[in-house]
N, C-alpha and C positions, 0 to 999 in steps of 0.2 A: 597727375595725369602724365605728365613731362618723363615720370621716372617706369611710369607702366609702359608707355611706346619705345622706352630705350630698353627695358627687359622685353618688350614681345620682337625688336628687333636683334638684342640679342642670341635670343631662343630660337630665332628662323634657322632651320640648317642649312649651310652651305657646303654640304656634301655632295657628289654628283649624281650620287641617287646609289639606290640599291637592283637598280635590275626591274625595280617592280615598275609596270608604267600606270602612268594619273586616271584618273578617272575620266572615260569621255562623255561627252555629251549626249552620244546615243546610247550609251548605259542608261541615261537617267531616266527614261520612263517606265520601263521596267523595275528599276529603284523604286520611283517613289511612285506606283501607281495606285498603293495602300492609302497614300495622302489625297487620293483626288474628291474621296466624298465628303471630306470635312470642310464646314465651314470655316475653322480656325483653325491655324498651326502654332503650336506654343514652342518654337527650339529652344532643347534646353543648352547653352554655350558655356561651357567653362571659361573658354579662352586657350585650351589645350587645342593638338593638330587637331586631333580626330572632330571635335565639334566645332571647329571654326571651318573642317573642310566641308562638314555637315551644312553650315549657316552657306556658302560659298555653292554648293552644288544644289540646295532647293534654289538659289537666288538664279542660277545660270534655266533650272528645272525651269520656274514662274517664268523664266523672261519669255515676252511675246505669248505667252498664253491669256485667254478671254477667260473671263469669269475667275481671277486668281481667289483663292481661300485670304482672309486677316492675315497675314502674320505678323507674328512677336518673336519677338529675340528674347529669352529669359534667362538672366545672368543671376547666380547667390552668391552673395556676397556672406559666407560662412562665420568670418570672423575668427579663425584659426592664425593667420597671419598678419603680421604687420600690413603687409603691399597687397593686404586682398581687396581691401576699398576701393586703390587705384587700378590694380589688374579688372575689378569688375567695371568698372568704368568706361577703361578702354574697350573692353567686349560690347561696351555701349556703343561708344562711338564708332566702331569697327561695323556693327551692325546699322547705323541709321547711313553710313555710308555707302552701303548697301541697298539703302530705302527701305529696311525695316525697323516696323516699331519697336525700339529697344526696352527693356521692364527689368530692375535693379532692382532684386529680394534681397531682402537681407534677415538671417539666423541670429535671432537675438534672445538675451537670457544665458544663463548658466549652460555652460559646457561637460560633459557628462569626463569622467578622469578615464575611465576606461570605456571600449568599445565606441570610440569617435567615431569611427568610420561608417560604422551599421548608424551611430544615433546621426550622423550628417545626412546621409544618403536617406533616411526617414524625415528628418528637415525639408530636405530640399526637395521631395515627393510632396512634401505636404504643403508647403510653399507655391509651387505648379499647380499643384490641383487647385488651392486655395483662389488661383490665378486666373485659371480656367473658369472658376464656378464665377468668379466676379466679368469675364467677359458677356456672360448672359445669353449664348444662342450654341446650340449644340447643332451637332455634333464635334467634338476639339478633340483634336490628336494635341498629345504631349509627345515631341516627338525626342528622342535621344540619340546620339550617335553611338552606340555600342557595336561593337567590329568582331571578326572572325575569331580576333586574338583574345578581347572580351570570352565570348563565347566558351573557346577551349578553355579558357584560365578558369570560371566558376563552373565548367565540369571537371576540372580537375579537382578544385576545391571542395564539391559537393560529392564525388567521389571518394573523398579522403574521411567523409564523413559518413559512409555508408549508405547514401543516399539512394533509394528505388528509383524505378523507372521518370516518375516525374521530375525529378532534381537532376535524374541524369542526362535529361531530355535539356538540360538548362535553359535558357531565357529565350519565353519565347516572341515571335515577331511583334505579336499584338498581344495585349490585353486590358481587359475594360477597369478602373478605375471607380469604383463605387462611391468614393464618399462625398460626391457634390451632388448639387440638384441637377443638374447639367449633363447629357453623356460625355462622358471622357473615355478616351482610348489612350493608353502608350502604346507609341509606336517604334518598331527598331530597326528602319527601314536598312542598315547598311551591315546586318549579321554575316551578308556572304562577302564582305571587302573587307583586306588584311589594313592593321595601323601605317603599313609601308606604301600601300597604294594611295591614302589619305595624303599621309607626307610629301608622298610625290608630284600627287595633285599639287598642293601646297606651295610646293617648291617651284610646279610647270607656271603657278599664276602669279610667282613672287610676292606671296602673302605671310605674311608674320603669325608667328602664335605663340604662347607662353607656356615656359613648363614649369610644373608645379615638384618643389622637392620634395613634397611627398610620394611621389611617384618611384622614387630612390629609395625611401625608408624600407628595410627590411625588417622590421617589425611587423609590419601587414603582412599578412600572408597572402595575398594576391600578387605583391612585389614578390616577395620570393618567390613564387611559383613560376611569373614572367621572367625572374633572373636564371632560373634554370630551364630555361627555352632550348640554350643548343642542346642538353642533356638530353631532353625528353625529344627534341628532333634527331640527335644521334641514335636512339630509339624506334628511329619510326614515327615517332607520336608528335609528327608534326602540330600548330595550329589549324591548320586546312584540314588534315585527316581528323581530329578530332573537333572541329565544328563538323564534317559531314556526317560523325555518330552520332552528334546531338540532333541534329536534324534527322535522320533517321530515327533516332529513338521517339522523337515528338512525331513521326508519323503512327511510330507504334502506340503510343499516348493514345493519341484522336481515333485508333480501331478499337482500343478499351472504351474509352469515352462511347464510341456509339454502344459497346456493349452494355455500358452502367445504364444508357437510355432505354434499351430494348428491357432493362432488367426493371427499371418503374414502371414499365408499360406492364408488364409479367407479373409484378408485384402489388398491382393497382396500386401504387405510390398518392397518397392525398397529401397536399401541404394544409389545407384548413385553410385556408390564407393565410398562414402565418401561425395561427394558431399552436396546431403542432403538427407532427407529420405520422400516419401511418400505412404499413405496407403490412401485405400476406406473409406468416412465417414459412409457408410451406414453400412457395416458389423462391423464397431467399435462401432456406437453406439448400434448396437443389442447384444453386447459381455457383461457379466457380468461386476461389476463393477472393481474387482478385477484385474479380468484380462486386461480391459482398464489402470489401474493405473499401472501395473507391465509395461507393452508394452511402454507406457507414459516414466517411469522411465528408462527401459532401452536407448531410444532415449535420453534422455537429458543426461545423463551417455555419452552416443558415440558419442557426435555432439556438448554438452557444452564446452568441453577442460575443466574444475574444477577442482580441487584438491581438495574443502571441497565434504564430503557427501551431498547428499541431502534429505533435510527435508523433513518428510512424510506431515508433515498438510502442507507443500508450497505445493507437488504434489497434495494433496486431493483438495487445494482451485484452482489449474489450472483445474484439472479434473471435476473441479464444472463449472468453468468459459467457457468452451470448450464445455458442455451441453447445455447451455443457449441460445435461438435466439436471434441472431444476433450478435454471436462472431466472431470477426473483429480478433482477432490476442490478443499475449501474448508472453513476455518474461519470462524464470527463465532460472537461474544457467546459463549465456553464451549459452544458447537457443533462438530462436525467431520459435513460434509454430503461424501458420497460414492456414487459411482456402482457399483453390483454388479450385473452382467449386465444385466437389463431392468429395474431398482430402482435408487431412490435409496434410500440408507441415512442417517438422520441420530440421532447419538446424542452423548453427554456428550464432550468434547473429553479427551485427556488429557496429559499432560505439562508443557504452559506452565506449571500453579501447582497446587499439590498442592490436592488435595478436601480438604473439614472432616473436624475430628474434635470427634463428642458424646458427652459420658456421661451414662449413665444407669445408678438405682437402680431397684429393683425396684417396678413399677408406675406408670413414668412415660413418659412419651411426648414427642417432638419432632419437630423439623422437619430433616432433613439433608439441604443442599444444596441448599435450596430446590426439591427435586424430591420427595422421600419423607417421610411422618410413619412415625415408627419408634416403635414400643415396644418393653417387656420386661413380662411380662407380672407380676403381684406374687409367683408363684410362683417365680421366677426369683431368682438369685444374683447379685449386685451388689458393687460396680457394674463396668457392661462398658464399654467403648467400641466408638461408632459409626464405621466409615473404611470406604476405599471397600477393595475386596475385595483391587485392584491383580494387574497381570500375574503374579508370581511364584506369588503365592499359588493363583491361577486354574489353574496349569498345576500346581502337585500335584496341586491337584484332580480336575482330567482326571486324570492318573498312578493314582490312588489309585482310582478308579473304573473302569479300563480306558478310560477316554474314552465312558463310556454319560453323561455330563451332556450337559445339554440343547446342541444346535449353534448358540451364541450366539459370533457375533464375539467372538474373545478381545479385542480392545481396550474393546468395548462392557463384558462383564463385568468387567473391569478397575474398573471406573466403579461396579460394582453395590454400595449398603448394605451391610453384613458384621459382623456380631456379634464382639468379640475382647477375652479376657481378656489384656491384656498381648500374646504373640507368638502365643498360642493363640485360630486360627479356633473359633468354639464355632456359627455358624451364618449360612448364606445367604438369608436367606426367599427371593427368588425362585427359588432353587434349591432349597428345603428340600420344595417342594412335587410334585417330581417322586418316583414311585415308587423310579428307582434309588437314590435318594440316603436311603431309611429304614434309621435306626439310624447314621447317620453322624453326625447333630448330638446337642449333648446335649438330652433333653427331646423330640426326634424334631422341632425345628424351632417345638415349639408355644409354647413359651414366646418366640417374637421373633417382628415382625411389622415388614412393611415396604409400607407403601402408597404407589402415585406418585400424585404430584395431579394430573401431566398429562390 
């Protein structure tokens, strides 16, 4: 602990500043006015400027306000460095000093040799959220300090990689966080203050912070791009001017977006619940191109179950193949997109690799397949497991019912959540809810639940 306060003292700078002034106090409601409906705030603190000035300006925000939101201080302790135990520490004590609840994560297990950076920052998302789901009352901002200079650096990054509109649009203020039971928001509340306005703060309230020497490795390519700052300012292309394209361009984003809406409405767009999804071919192929590929993307996003992103030239070269007479059908990304009379059809792919299987005890809930949160309800007998329903099983079903189940592509239902003790089906929620099917589950269906997130 002794050796972390002598490095975060260290690390304070005692320059006289750069010009840029601290952040005041009637900035802050406008800052943070995004954090007022949340029940709980989770800051994420490295112990760096920028998130200790983060921890330091919601603390000044809360003071004297009624009704504050929980907050927590959430420090990771990655486990990259020797001094990160004790540097997480002091982020501790730095925050309960403050009178907030300090929470010390820690990234443990094998460390990946290449591409630490992306596998860290995928930890420490998943660490937070994990965080958030075990606080137990939503609505929770995860909130982050990412800064103007953030902002410009991964559109430059994502420029470099050819990125369209949305990637250019880079990080935006808010977004929701899917994989708890809990709502979760990340929030970014400080995109329009530069790292030097942070610092300055910093400096105005005589607070300490730690810098990490990764932050200097030029290996990352986000250091380099920061280390060529004057160049690309000597250019013009300051940080400030290019955080204000990216915020422009994410206005452009959100006029698409309404247009992908207007185009499910136009396409009579059906999710099935989850099932699968289909729309009109005719008013999709009369829709501009853009907005065909955004609609495209979002369906394999809710129907894939993936965890990687997906690649824009894979969507461009399906959306080419999907024009062309006589396309017969296509897989991407744990998708299978086909063509049914005057409809595309796109729903969960099956075959190539078996779906998950989850279990669960009475009164817990998860996430299956990246597409459904499942529970059992506490009244319920345990523990069952989650799998997907699969062809066989689908065609008793019919059988057993005279075929009055609902007329879902057998392959699609194949794909569907299913309740099962061992070899015994005990329940289909998305089936469970149709008339013909009472008194075939045990419980009549109500003790399981199956929600899509798409």
């Amino acid at each position: 602990m002794a050796a972390a306060d002598d490095s975060a003292a260290a690390a304070r700078s005692t320059g006289s500043g750069t010009g840029e002034q601290p952040v005041s106090d009637r900035e802050l409601d406008a800052l943070f006015a995004p954090l007022a409906s949340f029940k709980v705030l989770i800051l994420a603190v490295s112990g760096g400027a920028d998130s200790m000035a983060l921890m330091l300006l919601v603390h000044r925000w809360l003071a004297g306000k009624r009704d504050v939101p929980e907050t927590i201080v959430a420090t990771v302790d990655h486990g990259l460095r020797a001094e990160a135990r004790a540097e997480a520490e002091w982020v501790a004590t730095q925050a309960s000093a403050l009178g907030f609840d300090p929470a010390l994560l820690t990234w443990s297990g094998e460390k990946p040799a290449t591409g630490i950076q992306d596998a860290a920052r995928e930890a420490r998302y998943r660490l937070l959220t994990e965080l958030a789901g075990a606080a137990g009352r939503g609505p929770i901002a995860i909130v982050t300090a990412h800064t103007e200079d953030d902002q410009a650096e991964t559109l430059l990054m994502r420029l470099s990689r050819g990125s369209g509109l949305d990637g250019l649009s880079a990080m935006a203020p808010q977004r929701s966080l899917d994989d708890g039971p809990v709502e979760v928001v990340l929030v970014r509340p400080l995109l329009t203050i530069s790292g030097a306005r942070l610092r300055a703060t910093l400096r105005a309230a005589g607070r300490p912070w730690l810098e990490d020497p990764s932050n200097d490795a030029e290996r990352f390519e986000r250091v380099r791009i920061r280390k060529a700052r004057p160049t690309f300012a000597a250019l013009g292309l300051s940080n400030e001017k290019m955080a204000l394209s990216a915020r422009r361009l994410a206005r452009a984003r959100e006029a698409l977006e309404s247009g992908v809406g207007a185009l499910q409405r136009d396409t009579q767009l059906d999710l099935h619940k989850g099932a699968f999804a289909s729309f009109e071919l005719a008013a999709w192929q009369a829709a501009p191109e853009e907005l065909r590929l955004r609609l495209l993307a979002r369906l394999v996003r809710a129907f894939g179950g993936q965890e990687q992103p997906l690649r824009m030239a894979q969507l461009e070269q399906l959306l080419a193949r999907m024009a062309t007479p006589g396309f017969e059908g296509a897989t991407l990304a744990g998708t299978a997109v086909t063509p049914r009379r005057q409809q595309i059809h796109v729903q969960r792919e099956t075959g190539r690799s078996p779906l998950p299987t989850v279990q669960l005890e009475p009164g817990m809930a998860a996430i299956w397949d990246r597409r459904f949160r499942v529970a059992l309800a506490r009244s319920g007998q345990g523990p069952l497991d989650v799998r997907a329903l699969g062809a066989e099983a689908y065609a008793k079903l019919r059988r057993k019912l005279n075929d009055k189940t609902p007329q879902l592509p057998a392959s699609a239902a194949a794909t569907l959540p299913a309740f099962w003790r061992g070899a015994e089906l005990m329940c289909v929620p998305l089936l469970a809810e149709r008339p013909e099917t009472k008194g075939l589950w045990h419980g009549d269906g109500e003790l399981y639940s199956a929600e899509f997130l798409g």
